[in-house]
C-alpha positions as CSV (number, residue, x, y, z in Angstrom):
1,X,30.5,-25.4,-2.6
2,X,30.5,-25.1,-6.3
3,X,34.4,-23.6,-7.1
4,X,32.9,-23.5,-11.2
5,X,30.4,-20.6,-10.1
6,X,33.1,-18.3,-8.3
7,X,35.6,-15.6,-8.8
8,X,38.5,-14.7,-7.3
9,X,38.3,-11.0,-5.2
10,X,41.7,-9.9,-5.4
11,X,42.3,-6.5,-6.8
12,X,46.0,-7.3,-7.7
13,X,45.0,-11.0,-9.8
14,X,45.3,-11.3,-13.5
15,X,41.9,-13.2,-12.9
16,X,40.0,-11.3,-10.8
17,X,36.0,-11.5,-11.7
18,X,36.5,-14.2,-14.1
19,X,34.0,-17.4,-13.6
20,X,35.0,-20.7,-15.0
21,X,38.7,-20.5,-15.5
22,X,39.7,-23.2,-13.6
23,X,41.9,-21.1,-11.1
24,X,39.2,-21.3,-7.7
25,X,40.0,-24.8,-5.8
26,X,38.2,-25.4,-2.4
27,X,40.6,-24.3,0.2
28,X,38.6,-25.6,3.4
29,X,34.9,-26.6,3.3
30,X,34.3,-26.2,7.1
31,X,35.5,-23.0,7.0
32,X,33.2,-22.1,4.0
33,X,36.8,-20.7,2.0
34,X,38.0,-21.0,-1.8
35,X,41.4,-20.3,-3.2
36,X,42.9,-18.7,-6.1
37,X,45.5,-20.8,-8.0
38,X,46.7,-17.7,-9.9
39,X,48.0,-15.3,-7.3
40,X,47.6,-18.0,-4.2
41,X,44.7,-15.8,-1.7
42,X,41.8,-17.7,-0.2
43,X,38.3,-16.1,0.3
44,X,35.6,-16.6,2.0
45,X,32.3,-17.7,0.4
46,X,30.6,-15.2,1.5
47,X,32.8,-12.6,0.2
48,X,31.7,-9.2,-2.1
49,X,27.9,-9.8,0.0
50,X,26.1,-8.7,2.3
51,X,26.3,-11.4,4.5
52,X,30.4,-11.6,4.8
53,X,31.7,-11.3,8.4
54,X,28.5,-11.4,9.6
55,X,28.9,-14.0,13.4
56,X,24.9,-14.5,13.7
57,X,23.3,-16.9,11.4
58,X,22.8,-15.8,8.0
59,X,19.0,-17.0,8.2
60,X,18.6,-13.9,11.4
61,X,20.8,-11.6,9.3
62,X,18.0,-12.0,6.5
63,X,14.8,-12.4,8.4
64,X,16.2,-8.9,10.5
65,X,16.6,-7.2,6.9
66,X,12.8,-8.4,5.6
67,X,11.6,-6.7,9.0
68,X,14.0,-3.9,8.1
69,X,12.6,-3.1,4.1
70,X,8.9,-3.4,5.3
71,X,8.6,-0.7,7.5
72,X,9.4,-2.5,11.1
73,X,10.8,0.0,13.4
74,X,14.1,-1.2,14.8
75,X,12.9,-1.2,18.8
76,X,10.8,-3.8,17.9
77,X,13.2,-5.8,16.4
78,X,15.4,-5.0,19.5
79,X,12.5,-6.0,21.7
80,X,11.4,-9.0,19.4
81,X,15.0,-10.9,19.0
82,X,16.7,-9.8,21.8
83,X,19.5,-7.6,19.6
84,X,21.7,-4.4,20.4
85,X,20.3,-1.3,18.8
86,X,23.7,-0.7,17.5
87,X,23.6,-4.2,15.6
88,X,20.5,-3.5,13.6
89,X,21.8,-0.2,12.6
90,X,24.9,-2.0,11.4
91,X,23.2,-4.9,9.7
92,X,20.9,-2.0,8.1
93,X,23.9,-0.2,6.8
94,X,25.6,-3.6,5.8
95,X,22.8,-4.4,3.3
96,X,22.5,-0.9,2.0
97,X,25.9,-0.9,0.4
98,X,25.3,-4.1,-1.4
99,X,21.8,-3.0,-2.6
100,X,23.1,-0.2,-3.8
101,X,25.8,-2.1,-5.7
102,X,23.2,-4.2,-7.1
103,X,20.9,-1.1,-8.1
104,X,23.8,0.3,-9.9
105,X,24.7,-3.6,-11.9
106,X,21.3,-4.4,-12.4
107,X,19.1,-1.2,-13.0
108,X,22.1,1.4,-13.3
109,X,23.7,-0.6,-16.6
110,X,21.4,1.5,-19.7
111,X,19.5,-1.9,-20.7
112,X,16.1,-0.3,-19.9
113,X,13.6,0.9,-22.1
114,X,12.1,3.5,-19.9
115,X,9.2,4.7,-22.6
116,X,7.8,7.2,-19.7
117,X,9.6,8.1,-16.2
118,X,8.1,10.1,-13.2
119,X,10.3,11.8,-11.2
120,X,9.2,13.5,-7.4
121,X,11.1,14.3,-4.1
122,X,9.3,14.1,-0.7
123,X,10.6,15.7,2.6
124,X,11.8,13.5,5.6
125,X,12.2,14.4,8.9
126,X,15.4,13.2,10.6
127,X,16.7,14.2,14.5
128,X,16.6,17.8,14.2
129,X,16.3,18.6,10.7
130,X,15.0,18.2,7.5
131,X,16.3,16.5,4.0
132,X,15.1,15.6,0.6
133,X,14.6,12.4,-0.6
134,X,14.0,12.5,-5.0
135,X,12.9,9.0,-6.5
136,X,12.0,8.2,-10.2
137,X,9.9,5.7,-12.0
138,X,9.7,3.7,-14.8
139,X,5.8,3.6,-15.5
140,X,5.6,0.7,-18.3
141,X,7.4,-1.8,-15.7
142,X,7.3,0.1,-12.3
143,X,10.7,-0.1,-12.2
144,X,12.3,1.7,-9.3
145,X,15.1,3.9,-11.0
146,X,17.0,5.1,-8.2
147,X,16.9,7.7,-5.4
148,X,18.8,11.2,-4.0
149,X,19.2,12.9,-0.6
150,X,19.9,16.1,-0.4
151,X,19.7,18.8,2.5
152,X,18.3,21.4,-0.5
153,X,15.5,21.0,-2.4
154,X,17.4,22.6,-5.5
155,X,18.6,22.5,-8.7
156,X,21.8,19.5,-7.7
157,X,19.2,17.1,-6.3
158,X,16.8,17.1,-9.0
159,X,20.1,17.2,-11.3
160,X,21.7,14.3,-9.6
161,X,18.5,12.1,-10.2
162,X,18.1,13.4,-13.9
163,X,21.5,11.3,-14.3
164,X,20.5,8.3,-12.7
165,X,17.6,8.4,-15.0
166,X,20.0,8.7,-18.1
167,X,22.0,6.1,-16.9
168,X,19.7,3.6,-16.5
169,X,17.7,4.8,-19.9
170,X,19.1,2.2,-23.0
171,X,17.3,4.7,-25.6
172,X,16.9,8.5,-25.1
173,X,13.4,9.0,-26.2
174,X,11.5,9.1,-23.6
175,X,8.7,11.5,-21.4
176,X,9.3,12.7,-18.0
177,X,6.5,13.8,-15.9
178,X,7.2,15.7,-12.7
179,X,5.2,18.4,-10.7
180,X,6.0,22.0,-11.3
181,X,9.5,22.7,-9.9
182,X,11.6,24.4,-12.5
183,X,14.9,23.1,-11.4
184,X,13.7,19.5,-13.4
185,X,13.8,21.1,-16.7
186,X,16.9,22.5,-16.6
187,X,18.3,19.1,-14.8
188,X,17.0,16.5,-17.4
189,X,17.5,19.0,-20.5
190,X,21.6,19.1,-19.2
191,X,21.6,15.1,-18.7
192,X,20.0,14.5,-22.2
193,X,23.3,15.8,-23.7
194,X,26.1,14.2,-25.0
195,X,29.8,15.3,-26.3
196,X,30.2,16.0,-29.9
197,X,33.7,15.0,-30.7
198,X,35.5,16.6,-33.6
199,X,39.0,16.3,-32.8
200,X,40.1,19.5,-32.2
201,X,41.6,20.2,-29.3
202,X,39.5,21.1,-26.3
203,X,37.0,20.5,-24.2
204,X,34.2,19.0,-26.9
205,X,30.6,20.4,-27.2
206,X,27.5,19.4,-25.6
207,X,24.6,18.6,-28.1
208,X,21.1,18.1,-27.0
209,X,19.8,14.2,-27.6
210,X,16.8,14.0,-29.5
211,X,13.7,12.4,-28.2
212,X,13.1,14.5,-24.4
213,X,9.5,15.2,-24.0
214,X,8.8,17.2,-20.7
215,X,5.9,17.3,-19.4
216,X,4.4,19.3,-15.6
217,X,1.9,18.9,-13.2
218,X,1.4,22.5,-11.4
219,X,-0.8,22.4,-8.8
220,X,-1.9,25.4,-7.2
221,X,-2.5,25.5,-3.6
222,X,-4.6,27.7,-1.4
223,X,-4.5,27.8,2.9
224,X,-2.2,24.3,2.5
225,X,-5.1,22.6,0.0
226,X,-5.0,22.1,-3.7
227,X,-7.4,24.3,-5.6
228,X,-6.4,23.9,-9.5
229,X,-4.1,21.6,-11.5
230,X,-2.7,22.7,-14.6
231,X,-0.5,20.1,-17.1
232,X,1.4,21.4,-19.2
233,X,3.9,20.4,-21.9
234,X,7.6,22.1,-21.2
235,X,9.3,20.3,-23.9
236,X,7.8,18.5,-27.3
237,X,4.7,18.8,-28.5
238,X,1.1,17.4,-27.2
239,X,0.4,15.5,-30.0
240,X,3.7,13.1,-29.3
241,X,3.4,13.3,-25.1
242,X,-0.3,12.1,-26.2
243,X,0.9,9.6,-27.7
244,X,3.6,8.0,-25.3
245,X,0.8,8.0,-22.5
246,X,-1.3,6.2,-25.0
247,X,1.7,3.5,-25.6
248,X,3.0,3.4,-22.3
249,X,-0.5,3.1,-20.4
250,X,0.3,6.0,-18.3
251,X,-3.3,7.4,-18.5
252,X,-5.1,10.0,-20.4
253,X,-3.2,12.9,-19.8
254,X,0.1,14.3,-18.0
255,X,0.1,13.1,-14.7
256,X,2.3,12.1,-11.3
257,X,0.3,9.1,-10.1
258,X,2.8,6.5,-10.2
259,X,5.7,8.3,-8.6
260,X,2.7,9.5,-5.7
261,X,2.2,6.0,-5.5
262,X,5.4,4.8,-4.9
263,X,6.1,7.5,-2.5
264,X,3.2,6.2,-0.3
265,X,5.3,2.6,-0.4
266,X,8.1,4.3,0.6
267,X,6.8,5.7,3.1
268,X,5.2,2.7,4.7
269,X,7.9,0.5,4.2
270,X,10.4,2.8,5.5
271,X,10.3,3.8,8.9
272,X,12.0,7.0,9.2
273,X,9.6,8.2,7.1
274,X,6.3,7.4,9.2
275,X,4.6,10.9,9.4
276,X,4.3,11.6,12.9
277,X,6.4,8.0,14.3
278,X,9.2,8.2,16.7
279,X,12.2,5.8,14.5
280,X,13.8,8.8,13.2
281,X,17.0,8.2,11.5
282,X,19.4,9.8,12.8
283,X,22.1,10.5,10.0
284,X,22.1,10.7,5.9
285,X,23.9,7.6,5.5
286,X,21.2,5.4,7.9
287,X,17.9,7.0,5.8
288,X,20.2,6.2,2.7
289,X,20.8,2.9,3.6
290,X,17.2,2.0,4.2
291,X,16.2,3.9,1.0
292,X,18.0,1.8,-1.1
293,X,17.0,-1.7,0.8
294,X,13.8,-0.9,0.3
295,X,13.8,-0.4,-3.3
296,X,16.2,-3.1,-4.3
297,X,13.4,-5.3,-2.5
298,X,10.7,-3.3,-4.6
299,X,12.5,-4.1,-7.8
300,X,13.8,-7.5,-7.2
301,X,12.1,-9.3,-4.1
302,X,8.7,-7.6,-4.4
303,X,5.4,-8.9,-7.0
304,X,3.3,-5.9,-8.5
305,X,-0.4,-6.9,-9.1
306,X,-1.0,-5.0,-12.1
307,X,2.6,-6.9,-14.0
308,X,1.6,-10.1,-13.7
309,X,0.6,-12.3,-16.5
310,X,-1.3,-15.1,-17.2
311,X,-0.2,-18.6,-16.7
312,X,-0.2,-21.0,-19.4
313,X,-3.1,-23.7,-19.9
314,X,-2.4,-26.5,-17.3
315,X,-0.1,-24.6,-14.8
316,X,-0.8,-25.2,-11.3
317,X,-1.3,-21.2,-11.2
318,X,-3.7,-18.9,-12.8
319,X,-1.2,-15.9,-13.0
320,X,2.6,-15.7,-12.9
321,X,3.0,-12.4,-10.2
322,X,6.5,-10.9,-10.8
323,X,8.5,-7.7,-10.3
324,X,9.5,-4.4,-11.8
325,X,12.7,-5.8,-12.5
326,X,11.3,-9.2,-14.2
327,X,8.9,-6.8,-15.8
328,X,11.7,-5.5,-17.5
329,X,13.7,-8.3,-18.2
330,X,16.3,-7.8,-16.1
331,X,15.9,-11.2,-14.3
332,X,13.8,-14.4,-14.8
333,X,12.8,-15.2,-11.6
334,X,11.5,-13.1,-8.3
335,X,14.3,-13.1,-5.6
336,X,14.0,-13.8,-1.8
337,X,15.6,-11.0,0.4
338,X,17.9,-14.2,1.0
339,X,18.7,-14.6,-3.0
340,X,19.3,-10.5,-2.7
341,X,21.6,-10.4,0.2
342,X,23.8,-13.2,-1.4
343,X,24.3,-11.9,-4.8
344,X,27.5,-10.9,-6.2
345,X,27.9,-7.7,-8.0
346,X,31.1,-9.3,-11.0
347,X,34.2,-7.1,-10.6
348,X,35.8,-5.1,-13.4
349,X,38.0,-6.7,-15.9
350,X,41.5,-6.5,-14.4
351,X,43.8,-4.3,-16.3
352,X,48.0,-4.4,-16.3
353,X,49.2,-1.3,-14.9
354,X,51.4,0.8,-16.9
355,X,54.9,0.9,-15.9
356,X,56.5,4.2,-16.0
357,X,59.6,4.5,-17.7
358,X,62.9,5.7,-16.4
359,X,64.2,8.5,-18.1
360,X,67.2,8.5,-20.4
361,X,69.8,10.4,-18.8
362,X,72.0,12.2,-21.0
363,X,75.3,11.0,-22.2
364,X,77.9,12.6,-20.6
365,X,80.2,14.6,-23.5
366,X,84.5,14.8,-23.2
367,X,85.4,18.2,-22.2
368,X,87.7,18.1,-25.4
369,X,84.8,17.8,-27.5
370,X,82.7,20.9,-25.6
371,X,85.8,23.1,-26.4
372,X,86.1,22.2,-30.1
């Protein structure tokens, strides 16, 4: 137990999320708790992850997860460990919130320079319907940017991933290739805006960002089979979409290989969306849970053959493999689903609330002096 690398959870603490201050003491070590010397709580250690308040061993709890983000369907995890069908779907739904909340710290935080993003949605069936799933990719790193569900395939889903894309974007120039649904020019064109301030009073003005290149793949289909592909350039000009594929390695011309790509990993690495299989997810919140599991793994836990490097003369290894997010500089080292699961996302700042004053009542005037 190392007190120096903690921080105290409290919302209410003048210290909360700050690491070396001297205020976390070890409160008990059998129990696995720390406490706060500011405002007096204890914690657990395994507080703000994944693994708090978990009663089976942490090393189950991860192994279950792995099985989880690589496409093993949970009746065979029932079947295999001897678990309640209701506990997997919990532990599932357990990691998903934290992966999420590292998605957002890590990936979510504008320090990537995205150079060329492709953006798709693919359709997943769940117990008696039908939803949208939307993913985007950084091409340069392979860097998974983020995901929406939606029961619509419409103009708020694509619009809901164009802002995850801006928020995880550290410069706005950048070329987004997606197929040849309309609602994704209107969608990134509205996130690639920002407030003009001027200090009149009023709502400010929206002014476009400069550096958007937009660029479609239409395909056109006959009796369910492509026939012709079209790319086209919907924003910008071909001479500088030319020449971001060129930089960015993201071939010779427009294109929506990548994102097809990682929508074949999704799919066999997910298993609710198996084509055909019978571990269908039965609500939004399970299918977003494993969505974001599985690509906080692919980010973070995950090597990509075509990022790694080559070792330097005399290492034991010929190439260093590492992932989208090391690709990008986002961490140093690739993660274990164990590393992933324990990780804690640092809490705001805490701020002083403001204290309201009372109002001044009035001072109560003679009657003498009303009169006069």
């Amino acid at each position: 137990m190392d007190p120096q690398h903690r921080f105290c959870h409290n919302a209410e603490c003048p210290a909360r999320g700050q690491m070396g201050q001297g205020n976390i003491t070890i409160h008990s070590r059998k129990e696995q708790r720390y406490k706060c010397e500011r405002c007096g709580k204890t914690f657990a250690a395994s507080t703000g992850t994944a693994l708090y308040r978990r009663h089976k061993s942490p090393d189950l709890f991860a192994l279950v997860v792995t099985l989880l983000s690589h496409g093993c369907p949970p009746q065979a995890i029932v079947a295999a460990f001897g678990l309640d069908e209701r506990t997997v779907a919990a532990w599932l739904a357990k990691a998903g919130a934290p992966c999420a909340a590292v998605h957002e710290h890590m990936v979510g935080a504008g320090q990537v320079a995205l150079g060329h993003v492709q953006a798709d949605e693919v359709w997943v069936k769940l117990v008696g319907r039908k939803v949208w799933m939307a993913l985007a990719l950084a091409v340069p790193t392979r860097l998974w940017l983020g995901g929406v569900i939606s029961e619509h395939r419409d103009g708020q889903l694509v619009g809901a991933l164009a802002r995850l894309v801006r928020a995880c974007a550290a410069v706005p120039q950048v070329l987004v290739c997606t197929d040849g649904f309309a609602g994704y020019l209107t969608a990134f064109r509205r996130a690639w805006r920002t407030p003009e301030y001027t200090g009149r009073a009023g709502r400010p003005r929206l002014v476009a960002e400069a550096g958007l290149l937009l660029g479609q793949v239409v395909k056109q289909y006959t009796k369910r089979r492509v026939v012709g592909v079209t790319q086209r350039v919907a924003l910008g000009t071909p001479r500088a979409v030319a020449a971001v594929l060129r930089t960015t390695g993201g071939g010779q011309q427009i294109n929506t290989s990548y994102i097809e790509r990682l929508n074949a990993t999704f799919r066999a690495s997910l298993a609710p969306l198996v084509r055909r299989g019978r571990a269908l997810a039965r609500k939004e919140a399970a299918l977003g849970a494993g969505m974001w599991l599985v690509g906080t793994a692919y980010n973070f836990c995950w090597t990509h053959e075509s990022l790694r490097v080559a070792a330097p003369p005399g290492a034991r290894r010929q190439w260093h493999e590492r992932p989208p997010a090391m690709a990008a500089g986002l961490m140093e080292h690739p993660w274990s689903m164990a590393e992933l699961l324990s990780y804690r996302v640092p809490l705001p700042a805490w701020v002083e609330p403001k204290r309201r004053k009372q109002p001044t009542k009035p001072v109560p005037q003679p009657a003498g002096r009303l009169a006069a």
